[in-house]
C-alpha positions as CSV (number, residue, x, y, z in Angstrom):
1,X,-92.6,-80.5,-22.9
2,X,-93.3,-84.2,-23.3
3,X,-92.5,-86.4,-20.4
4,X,-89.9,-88.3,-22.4
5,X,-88.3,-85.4,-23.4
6,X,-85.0,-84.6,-22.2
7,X,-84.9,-80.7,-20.6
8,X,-81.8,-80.1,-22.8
9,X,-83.6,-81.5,-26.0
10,X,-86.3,-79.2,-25.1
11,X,-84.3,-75.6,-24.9
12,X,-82.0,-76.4,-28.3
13,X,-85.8,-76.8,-30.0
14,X,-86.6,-73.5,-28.6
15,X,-88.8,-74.7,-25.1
16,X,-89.1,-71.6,-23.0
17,X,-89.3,-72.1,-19.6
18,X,-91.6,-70.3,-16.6
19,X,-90.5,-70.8,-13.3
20,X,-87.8,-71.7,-11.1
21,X,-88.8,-74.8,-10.0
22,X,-88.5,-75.9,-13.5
23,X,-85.1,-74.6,-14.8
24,X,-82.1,-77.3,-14.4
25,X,-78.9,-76.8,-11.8
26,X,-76.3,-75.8,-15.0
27,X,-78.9,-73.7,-16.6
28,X,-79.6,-71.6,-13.8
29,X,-76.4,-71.2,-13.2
30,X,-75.6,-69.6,-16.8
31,X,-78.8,-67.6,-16.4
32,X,-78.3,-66.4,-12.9
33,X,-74.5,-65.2,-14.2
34,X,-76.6,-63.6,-17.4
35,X,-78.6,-61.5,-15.5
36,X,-75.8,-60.5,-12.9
37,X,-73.7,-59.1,-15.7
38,X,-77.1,-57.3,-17.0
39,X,-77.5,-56.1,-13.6
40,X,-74.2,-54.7,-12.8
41,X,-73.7,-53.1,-16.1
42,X,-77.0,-51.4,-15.9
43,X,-76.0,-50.1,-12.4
44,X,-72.3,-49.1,-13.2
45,X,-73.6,-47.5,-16.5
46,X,-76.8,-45.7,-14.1
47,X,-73.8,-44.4,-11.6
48,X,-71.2,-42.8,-14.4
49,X,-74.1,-41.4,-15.9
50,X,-74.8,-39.9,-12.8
51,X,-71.3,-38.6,-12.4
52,X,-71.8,-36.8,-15.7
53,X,-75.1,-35.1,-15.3
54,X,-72.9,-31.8,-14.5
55,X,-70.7,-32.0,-17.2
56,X,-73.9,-31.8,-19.0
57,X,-74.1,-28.0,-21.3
58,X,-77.3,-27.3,-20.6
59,X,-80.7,-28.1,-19.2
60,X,-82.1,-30.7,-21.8
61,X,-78.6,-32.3,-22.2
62,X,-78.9,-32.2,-18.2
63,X,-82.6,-33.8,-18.7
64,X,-81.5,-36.3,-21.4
65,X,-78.7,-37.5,-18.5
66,X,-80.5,-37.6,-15.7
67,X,-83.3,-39.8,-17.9
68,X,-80.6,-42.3,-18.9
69,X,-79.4,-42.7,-15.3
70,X,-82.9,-43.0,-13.7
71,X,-83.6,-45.8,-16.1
72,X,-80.8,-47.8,-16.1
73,X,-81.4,-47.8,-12.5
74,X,-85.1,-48.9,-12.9
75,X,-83.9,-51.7,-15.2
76,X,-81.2,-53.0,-13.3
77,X,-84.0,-53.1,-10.6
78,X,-86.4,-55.3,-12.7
79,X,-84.0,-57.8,-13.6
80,X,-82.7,-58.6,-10.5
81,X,-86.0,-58.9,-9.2
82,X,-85.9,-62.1,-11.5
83,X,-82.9,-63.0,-9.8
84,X,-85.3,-62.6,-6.4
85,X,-87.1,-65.2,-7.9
86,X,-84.1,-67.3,-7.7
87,X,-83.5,-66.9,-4.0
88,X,-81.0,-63.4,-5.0
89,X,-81.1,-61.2,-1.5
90,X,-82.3,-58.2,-3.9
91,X,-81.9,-55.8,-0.6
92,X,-78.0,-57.2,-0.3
93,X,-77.0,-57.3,-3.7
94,X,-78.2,-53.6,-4.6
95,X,-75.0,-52.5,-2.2
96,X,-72.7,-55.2,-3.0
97,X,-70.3,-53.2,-4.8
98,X,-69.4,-49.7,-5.8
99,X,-70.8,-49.2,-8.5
100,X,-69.4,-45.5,-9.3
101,X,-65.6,-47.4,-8.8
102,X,-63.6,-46.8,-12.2
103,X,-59.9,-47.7,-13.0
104,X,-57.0,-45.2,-14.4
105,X,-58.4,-44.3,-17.7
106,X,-54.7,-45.2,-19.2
107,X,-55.5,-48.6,-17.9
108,X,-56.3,-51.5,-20.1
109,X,-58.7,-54.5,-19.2
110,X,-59.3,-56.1,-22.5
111,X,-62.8,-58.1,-21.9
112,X,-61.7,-58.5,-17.9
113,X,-64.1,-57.5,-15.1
114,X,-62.6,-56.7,-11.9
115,X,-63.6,-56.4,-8.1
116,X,-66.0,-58.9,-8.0
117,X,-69.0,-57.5,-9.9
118,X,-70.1,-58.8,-13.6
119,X,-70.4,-55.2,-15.3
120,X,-69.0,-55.2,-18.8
121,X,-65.2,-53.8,-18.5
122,X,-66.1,-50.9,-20.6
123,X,-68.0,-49.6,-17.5
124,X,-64.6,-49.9,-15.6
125,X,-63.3,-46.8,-17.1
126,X,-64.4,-43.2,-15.9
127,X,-66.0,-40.6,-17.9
128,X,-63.5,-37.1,-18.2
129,X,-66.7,-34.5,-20.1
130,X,-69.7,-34.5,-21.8
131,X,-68.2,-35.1,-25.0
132,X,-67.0,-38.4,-23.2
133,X,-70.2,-38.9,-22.2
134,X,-72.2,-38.5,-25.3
135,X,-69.4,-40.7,-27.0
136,X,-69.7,-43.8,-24.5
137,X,-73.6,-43.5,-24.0
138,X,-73.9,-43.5,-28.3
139,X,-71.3,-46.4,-28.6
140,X,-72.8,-48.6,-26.2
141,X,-76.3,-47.8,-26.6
142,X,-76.0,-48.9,-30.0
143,X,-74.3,-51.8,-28.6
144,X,-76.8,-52.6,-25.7
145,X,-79.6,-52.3,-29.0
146,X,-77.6,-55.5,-30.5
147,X,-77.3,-57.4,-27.6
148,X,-81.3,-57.1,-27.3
149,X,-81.6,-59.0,-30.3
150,X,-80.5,-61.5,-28.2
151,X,-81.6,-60.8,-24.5
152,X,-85.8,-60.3,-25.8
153,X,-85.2,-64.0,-27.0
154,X,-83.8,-65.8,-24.4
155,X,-85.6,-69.4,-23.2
156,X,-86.7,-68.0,-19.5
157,X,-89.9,-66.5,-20.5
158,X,-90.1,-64.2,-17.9
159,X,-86.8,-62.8,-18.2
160,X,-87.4,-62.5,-21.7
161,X,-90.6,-60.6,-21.4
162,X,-88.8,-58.0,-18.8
163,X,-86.3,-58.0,-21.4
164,X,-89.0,-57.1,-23.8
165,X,-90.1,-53.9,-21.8
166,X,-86.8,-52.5,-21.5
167,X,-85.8,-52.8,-25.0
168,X,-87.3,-49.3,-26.6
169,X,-86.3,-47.3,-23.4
170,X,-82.7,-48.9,-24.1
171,X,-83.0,-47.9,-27.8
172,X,-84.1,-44.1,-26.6
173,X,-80.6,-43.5,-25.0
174,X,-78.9,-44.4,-27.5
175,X,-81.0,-42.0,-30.0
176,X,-80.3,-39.6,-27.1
177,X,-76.5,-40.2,-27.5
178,X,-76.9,-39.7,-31.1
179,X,-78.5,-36.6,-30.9
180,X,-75.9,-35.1,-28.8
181,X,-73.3,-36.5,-30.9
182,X,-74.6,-34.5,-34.1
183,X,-75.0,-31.2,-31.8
184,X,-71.5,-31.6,-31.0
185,X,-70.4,-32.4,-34.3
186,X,-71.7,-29.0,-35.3
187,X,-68.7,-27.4,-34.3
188,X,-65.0,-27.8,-35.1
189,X,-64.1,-28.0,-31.0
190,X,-67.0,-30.6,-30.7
191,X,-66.2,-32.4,-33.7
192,X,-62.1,-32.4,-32.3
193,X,-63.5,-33.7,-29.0
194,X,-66.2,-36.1,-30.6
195,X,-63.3,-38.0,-32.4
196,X,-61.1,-38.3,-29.8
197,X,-63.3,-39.4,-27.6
198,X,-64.8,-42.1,-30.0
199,X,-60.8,-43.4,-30.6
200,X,-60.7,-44.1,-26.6
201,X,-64.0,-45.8,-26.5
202,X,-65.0,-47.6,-29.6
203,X,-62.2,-50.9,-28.8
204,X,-63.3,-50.6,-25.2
205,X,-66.7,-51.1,-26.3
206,X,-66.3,-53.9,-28.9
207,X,-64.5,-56.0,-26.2
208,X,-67.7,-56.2,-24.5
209,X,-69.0,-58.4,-27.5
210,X,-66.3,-60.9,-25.3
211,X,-64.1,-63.8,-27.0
212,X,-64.7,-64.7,-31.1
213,X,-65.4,-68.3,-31.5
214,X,-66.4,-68.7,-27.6
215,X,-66.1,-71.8,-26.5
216,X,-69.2,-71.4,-24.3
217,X,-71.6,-70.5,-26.9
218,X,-72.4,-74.2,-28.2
219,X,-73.9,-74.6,-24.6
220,X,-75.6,-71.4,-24.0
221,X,-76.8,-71.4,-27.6
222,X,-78.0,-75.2,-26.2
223,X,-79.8,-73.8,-23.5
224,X,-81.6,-71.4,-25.4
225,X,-79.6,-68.4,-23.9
226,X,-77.9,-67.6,-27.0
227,X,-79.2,-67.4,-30.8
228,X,-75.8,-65.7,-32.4
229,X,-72.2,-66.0,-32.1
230,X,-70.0,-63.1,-30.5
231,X,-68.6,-62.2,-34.0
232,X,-71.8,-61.9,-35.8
233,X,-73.1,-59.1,-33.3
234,X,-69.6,-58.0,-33.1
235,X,-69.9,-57.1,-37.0
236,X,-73.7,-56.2,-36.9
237,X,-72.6,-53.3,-34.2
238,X,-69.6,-52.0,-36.2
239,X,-71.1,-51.6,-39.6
240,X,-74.2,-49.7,-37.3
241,X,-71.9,-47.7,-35.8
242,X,-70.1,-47.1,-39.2
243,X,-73.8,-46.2,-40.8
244,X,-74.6,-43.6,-37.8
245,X,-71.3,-41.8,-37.6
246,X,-71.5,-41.6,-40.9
247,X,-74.8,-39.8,-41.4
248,X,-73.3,-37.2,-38.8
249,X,-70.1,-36.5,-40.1
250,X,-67.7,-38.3,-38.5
């Protein structure tokens, strides 16, 4: 970055930056909240997986579980020692909350995120079987695999690059939710269970995409933090979710 040029000038013409020292008080800020809500989500998403690991029908649906919960764990973990970087107490924030908490499943948060954490409201609701579980891991894997688009390009280079390691372990859960979606398509109880569940989940999951038109994308799209509008990823994930249903059946 030249020394005349202004910081902002220098993220909207896609400047990375490298350290703390050199990121801006309102940036940090918007990062900082970035990685929280990548943080908490990974960690709600690691403990209802967790919750589901006996709902699982056998050992490699078991395996497949377990896997997802371990990782979402470890990449919770590597993003918020980013944060670390940032003056975070890592040790602190990894008890903060309850992260297993979950709301009535009648209830109905829209986009809202409740009791102080950043997860995405999706991971507010509680998972009832493993059809349930194979639903929501398929829905919003596919939908965590979109938001990556995003996340791997983002103008803090480190973050970006931890972002970058995650990705194809984030794409293999959703695969793995896929693959147990087509098992229990297989059958007419499965298939029954598949679509109901799917129903429940799918507008719980698309109002994690957050507000169309946001009025805080012009600045995060300004500090390098965003590259596509809410809606564009919004469609990109329902005509992928259309495409893979689809090729299973449902």
């Amino acid at each position: 970055m030249s020394d005349t040029m202004n910081i902002e000038d220098y993220l909207a013409q896609g400047g990375v930056l490298t350290a703390p020292e050199n990121v801006p008080a309102r940036y940090r800020g918007e990062l900082l909240r970035l990685m929280a809500s990548f943080v908490d989500s990974e960690l709600a998403a690691s403990a209802g997986f967790a919750g589901a690991i006996n709902f699982a029908p056998g050992i490699k649906a078991r395996i497949a579980a377990s896997r997802i919960t371990l990782e979402k764990a470890d990449h919770a973990g590597r993003v918020l020692a980013v944060m670390g970087e940032f003056g975070t107490d890592t040790s602190r924030y990894e008890t903060s909350h309850d992260w297993a908490a979950r709301v009535s499943r009648e209830a109905d948060l829209g986009a809202s995120r409740l009791g102080g954490d950043m997860r995405l409201s999706v991971l507010h609701y509680p998972i009832t079987g493993w059809a349930d579980a194979v639903v929501l891991n398929t829905l919003q894997g596919l939908a965590t695999g979109v938001q990556m688009t995003e996340l791997t390009r983002v103008s803090y280079g480190p973050l970006a690059e931890v972002f970058r390691e995650i990705a194809p372990r984030e794409a293999r859960h959703a695969e793995l939710g896929l693959e147990g979606l087509e098992r229990l398509a297989a059958t007419e109880a499965g298939r029954e269970a598949a679509q109901a569940s799917l129903a429940y989940w799918q507008p719980r999951v698309a109002a994690g995409f957050g507000s169309l038109a946001s009025n805080r994308y012009d600045m995060l799209a300004r500090f390098g933090l965003r590259r596509t509008p809410n809606e564009t990823l919004l469609a990109r994930w329902q005509a992928l979710v259309t495409e893979r249903l689809a090729a299973i059946g449902l």
